[in-house]
C-alpha positions in Angstrom: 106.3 -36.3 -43.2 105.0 -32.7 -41.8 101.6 -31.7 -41.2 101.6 -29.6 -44.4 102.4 -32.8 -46.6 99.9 -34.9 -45.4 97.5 -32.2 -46.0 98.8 -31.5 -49.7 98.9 -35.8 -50.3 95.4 -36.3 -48.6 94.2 -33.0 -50.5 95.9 -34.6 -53.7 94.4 -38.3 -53.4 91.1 -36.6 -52.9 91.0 -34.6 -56.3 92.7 -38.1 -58.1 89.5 -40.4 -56.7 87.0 -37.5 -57.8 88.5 -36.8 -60.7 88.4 -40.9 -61.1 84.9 -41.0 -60.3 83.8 -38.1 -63.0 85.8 -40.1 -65.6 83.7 -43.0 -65.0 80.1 -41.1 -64.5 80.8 -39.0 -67.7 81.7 -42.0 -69.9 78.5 -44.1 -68.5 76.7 -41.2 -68.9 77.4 -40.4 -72.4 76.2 -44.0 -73.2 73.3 -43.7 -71.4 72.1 -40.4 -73.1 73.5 -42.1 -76.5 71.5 -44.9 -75.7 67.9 -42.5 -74.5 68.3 -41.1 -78.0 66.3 -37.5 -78.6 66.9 -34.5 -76.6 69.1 -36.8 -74.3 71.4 -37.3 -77.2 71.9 -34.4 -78.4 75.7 -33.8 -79.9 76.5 -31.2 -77.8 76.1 -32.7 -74.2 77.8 -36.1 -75.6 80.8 -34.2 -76.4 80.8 -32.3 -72.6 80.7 -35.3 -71.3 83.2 -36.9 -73.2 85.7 -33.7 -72.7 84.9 -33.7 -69.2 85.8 -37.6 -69.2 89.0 -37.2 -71.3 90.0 -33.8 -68.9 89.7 -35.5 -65.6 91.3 -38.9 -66.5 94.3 -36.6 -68.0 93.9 -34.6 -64.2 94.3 -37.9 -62.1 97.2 -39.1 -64.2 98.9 -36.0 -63.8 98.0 -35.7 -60.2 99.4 -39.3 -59.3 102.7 -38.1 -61.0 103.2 -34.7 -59.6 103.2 -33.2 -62.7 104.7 -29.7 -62.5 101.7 -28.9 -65.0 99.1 -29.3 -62.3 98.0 -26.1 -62.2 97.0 -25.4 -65.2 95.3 -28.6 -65.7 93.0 -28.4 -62.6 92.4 -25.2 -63.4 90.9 -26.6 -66.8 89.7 -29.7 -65.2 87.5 -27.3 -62.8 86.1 -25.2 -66.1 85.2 -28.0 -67.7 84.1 -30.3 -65.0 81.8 -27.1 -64.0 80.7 -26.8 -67.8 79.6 -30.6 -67.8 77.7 -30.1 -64.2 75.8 -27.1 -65.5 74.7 -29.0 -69.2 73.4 -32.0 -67.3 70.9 -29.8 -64.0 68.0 -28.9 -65.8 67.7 -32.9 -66.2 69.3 -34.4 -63.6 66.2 -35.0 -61.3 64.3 -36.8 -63.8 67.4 -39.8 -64.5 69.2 -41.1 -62.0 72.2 -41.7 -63.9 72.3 -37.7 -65.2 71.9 -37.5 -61.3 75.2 -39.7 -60.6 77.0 -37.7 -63.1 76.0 -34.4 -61.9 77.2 -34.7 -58.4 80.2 -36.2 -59.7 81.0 -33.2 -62.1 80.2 -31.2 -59.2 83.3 -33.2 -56.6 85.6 -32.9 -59.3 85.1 -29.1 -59.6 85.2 -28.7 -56.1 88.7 -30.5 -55.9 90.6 -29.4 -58.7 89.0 -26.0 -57.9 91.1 -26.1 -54.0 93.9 -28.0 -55.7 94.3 -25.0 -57.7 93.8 -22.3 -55.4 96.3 -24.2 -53.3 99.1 -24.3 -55.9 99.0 -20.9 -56.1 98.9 -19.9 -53.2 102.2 -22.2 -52.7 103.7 -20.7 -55.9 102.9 -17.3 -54.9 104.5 -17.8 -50.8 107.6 -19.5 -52.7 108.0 -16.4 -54.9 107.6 -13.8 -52.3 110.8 -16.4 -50.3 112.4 -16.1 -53.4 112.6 -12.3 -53.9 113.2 -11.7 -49.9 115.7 -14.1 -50.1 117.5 -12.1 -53.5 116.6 -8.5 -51.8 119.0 -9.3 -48.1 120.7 -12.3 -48.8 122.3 -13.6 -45.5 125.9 -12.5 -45.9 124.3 -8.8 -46.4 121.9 -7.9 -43.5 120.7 -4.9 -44.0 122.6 -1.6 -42.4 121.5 -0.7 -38.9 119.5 2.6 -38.7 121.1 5.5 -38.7 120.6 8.2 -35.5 119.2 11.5 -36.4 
């Protein structure tokens, strides 16, 4: 395998083990503030952290597969992942377990967030191939330059 798809396969296992590790710090979470009751509770940070759970275990499944959606769902992963991060740091020094979430949120943007920025940046150097390619095909190199 070339240098390039190592990198793309380590960069890849990477995002599916964060994304793995938020799915599991979300859901614990969520019990946890279920369990704290009060502000910890509160509706909307239990669904966040359920989305963000539900998001990034749908991310790793379609990273381990290569879905050709991966894009678009790392792109979402990242939003929500970020979303989810930002709800829980105004309390995430006073629980440990907010903590443990938090910096996971926080890998799992990170990831999908380079993931992403990666895939286009592939799509968009394939595309520019693509229409060089179509614009002097092979068979017709362009004519030489005419003398003045």
């Amino acid at each position: 395998m070339n240098e390039v798809g190592q990198f793309t396969e380590t960069r890849a296992q990477q995002a599916i083990d964060d994304c793995l590790a938020a799915y599991k710090a979300c859901l614990q979470t969520a019990a946890y503030c279920a369990n704290q009751g009060g502000a910890m509770a509160d509706p909307h940070r239990l669904q966040l952290l359920h989305d963000c759970a539900d998001v990034n275990l749908a991310t790793a499944n379609f990273l381990t597969r290569g879905s050709r959606f991966l894009s678009r769902i790392t792109e979402v992963c990242a939003e929500v992942s970020e979303a989810c991060a930002d709800n829980l740091s105004a309390d995430e020094h006073d629980h440990p377990q907010l903590r443990v979430a938090y910096a996971a949120c926080q890998r799992a943007c990170r990831s999908c967030t380079e993931f992403f920025d990666n895939e286009v940046q592939s799509n968009e150097d394939v595309q520019r191939e693509e229409a060089l390619l179509e614009s002097f095909p092979a068979s017709d190199p362009p004519p030489p330059p005419t003398e003045l």
